[in-house]
N, CA, C and O of each residue as an XYZ file, in Angstrom:
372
protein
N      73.826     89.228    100.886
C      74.516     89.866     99.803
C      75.365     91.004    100.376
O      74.919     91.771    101.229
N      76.940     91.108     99.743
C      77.374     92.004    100.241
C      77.858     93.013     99.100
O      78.048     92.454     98.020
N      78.071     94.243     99.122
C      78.016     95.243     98.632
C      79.490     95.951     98.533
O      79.619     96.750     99.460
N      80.897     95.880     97.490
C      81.987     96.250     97.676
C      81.897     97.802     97.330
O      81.062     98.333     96.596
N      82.718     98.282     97.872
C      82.966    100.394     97.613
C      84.372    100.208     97.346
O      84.933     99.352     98.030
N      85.118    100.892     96.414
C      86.066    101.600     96.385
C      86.201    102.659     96.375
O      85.927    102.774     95.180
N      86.470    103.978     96.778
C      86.364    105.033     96.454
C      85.080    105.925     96.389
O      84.963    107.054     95.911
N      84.018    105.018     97.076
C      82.706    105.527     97.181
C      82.013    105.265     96.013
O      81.017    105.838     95.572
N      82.910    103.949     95.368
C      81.464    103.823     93.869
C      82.123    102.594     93.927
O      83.289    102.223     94.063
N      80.625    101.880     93.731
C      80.754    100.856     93.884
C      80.625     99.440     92.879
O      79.712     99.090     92.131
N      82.221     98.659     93.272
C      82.710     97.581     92.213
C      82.330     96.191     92.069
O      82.937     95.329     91.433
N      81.140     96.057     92.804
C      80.571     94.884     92.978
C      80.007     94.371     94.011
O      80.079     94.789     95.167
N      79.107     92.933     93.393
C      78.704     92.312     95.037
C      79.154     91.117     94.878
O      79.765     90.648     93.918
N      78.676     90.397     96.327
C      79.288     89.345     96.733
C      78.129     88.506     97.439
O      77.528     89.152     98.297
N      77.817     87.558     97.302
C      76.849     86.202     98.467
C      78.062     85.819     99.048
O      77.881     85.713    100.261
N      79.453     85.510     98.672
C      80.204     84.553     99.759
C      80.970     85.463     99.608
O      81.512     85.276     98.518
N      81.467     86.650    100.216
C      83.359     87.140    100.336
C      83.743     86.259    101.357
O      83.095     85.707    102.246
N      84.881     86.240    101.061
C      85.742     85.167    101.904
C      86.486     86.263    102.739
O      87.109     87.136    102.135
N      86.440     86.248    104.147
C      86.782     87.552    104.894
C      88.764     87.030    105.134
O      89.197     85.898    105.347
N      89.490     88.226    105.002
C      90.608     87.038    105.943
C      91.601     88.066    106.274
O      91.510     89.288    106.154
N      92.513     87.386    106.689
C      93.979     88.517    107.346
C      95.086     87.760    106.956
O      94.986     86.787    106.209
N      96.100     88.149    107.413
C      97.672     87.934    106.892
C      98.019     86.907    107.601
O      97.963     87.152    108.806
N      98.340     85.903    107.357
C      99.666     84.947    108.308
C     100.778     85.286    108.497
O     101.445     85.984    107.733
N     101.147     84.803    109.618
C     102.682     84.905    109.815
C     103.384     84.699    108.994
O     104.430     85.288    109.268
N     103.508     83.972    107.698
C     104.335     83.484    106.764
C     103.778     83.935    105.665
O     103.889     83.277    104.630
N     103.048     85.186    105.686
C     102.397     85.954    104.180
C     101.536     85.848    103.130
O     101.291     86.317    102.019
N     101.030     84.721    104.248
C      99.958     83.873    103.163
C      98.503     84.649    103.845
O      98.261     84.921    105.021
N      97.560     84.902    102.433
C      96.653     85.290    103.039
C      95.507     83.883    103.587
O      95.308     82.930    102.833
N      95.012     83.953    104.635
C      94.185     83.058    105.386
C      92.890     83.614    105.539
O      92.804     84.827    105.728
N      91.346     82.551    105.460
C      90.580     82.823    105.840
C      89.775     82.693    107.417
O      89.719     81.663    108.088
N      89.232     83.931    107.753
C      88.878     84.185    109.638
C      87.618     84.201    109.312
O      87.126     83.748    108.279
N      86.828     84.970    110.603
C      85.633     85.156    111.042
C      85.648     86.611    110.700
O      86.780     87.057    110.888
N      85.030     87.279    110.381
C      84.773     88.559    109.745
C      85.059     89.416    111.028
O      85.917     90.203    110.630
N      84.837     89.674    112.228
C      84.952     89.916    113.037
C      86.909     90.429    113.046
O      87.435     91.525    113.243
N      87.423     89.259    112.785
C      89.103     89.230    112.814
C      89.534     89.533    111.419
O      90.734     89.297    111.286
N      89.006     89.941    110.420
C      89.242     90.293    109.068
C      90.153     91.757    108.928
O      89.811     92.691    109.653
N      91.240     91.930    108.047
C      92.000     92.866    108.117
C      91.862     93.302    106.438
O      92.494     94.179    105.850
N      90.618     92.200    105.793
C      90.174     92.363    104.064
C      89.462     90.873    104.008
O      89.379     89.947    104.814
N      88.848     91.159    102.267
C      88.385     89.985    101.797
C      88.666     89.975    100.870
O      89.450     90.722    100.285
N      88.165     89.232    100.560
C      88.260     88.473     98.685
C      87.177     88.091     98.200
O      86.434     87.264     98.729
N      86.912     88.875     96.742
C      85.485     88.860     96.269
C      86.319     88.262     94.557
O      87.416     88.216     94.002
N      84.674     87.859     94.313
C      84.979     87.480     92.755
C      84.350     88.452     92.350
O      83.162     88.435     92.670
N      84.845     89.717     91.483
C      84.432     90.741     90.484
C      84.378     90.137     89.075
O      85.030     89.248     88.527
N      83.086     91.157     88.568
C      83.025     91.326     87.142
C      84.602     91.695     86.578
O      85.437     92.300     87.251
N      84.823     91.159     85.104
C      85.947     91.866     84.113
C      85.604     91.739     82.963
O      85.240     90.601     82.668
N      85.560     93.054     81.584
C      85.080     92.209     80.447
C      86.123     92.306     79.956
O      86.763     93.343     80.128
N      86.677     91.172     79.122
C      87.867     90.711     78.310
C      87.476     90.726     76.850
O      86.444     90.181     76.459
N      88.122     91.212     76.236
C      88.652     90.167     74.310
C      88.654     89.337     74.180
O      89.626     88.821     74.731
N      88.010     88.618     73.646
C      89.120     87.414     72.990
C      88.893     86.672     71.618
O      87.735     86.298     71.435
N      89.430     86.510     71.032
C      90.062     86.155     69.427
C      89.625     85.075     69.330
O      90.128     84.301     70.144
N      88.583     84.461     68.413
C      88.307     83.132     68.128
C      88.054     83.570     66.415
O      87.420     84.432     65.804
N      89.028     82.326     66.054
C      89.698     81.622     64.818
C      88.588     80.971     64.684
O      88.031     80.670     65.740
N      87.820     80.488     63.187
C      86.986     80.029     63.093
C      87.555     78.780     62.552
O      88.249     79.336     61.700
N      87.861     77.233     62.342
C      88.333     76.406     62.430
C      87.995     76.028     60.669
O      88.905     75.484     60.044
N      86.932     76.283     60.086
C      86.690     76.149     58.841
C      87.520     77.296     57.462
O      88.046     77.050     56.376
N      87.273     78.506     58.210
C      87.685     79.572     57.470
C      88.983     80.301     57.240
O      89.594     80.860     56.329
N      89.171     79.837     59.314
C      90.473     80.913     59.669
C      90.723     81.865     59.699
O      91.770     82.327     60.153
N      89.285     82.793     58.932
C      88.417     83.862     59.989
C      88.614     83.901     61.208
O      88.402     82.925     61.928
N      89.232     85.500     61.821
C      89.559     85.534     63.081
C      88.516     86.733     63.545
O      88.743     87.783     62.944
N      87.305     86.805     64.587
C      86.476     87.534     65.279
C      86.969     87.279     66.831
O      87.431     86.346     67.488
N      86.556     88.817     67.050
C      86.699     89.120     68.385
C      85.372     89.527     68.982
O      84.596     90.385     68.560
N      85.227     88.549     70.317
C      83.797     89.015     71.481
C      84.865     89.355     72.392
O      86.068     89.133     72.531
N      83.536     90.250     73.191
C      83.690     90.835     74.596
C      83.172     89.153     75.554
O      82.342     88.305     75.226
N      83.633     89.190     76.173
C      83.016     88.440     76.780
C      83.217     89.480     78.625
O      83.686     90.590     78.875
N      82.672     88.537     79.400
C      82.461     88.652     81.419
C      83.248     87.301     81.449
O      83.167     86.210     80.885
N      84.124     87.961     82.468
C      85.138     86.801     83.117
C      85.250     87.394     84.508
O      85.647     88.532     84.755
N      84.764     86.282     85.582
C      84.933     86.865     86.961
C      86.404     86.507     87.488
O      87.135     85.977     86.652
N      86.925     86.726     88.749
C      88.342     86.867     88.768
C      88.172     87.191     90.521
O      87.472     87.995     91.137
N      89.042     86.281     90.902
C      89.320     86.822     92.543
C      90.133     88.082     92.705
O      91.289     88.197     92.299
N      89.437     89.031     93.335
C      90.335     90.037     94.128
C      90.420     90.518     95.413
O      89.452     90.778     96.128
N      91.583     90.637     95.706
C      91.696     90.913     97.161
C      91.970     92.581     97.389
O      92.515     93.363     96.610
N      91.526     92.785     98.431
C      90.817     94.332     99.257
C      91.559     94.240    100.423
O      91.858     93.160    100.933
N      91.899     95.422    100.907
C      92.409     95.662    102.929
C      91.204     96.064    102.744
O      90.489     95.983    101.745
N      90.970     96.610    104.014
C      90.048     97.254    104.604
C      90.620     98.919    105.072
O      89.890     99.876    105.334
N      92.047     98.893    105.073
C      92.202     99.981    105.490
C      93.871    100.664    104.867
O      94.804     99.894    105.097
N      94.226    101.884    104.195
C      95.414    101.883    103.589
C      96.937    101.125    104.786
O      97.278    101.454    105.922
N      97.432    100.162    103.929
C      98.436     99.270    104.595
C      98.006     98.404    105.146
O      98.945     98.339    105.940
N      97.390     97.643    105.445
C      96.306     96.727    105.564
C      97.087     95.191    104.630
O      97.688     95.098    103.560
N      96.729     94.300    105.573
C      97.043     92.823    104.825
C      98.551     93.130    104.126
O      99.315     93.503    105.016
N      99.174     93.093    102.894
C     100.486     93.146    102.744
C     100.975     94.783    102.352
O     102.127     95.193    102.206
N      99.730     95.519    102.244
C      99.718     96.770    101.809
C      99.813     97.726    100.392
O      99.620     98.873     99.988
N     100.271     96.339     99.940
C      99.607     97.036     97.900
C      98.434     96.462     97.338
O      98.263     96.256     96.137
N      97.455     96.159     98.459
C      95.895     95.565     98.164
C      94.935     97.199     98.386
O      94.975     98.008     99.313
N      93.998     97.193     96.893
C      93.346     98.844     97.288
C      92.660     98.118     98.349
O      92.665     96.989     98.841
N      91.998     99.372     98.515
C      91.086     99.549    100.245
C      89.541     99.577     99.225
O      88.980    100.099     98.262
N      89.458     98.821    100.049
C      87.262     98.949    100.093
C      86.729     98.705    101.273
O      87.340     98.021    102.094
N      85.484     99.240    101.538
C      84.614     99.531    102.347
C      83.589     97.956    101.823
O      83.192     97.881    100.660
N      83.408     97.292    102.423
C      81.786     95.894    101.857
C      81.270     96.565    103.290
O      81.781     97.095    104.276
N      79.745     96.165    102.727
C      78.569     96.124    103.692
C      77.670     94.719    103.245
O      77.835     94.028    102.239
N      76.819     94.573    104.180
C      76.276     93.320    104.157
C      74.592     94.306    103.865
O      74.295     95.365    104.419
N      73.754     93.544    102.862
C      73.142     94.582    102.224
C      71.787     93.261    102.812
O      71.936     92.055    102.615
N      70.548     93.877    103.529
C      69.613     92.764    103.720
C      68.807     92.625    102.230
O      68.565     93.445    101.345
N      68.547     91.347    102.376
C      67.562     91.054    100.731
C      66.260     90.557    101.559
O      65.241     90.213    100.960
């Protein structure tokens, strides 16, 4: 399990971040953590959303959790350089 920081508070965890760095052609690619310049984690998000009730046409709104890929440098300017910076640690279970 790994453990994301932004700013010293922390935005989530991870079992698989996908570690990676920049290609030559701007595409981000996945490496060996070792050669990682960031990763990519799936974070928590809670969303709205509007469900129409099909009988009534009654319209209610839930919160719902929707996870979402995001990408991290590791360091300011990092990977294309408008990715924030986080700190992951690998946390033993």
């Amino acid at each position: 399990m790994y453990q994301v920081e932004v700013n010293g508070e922390i935005v989530g965890t991870s079992e698989h971040p996908v570690f990676i760095r920049l290609n030559k052609n701007g595409c981000y690619v996945p490496c060996d953590e070792s050669l990682a310049d960031g990763v990519c984690v799936k974070l928590p998000r809670q969303e709205e959303r509007e469900i129409v009730d099909e009988a009534t046409g009654e319209k209610t709104t839930e919160s719902v959790i929707v996870y979402e890929d995001t990408v991290f440098a590791f360091a300011d300017g990092g990977l294309t350089g408008i990715e924030p910076v986080c700190k992951i640690t690998k946390k033993e279970e």
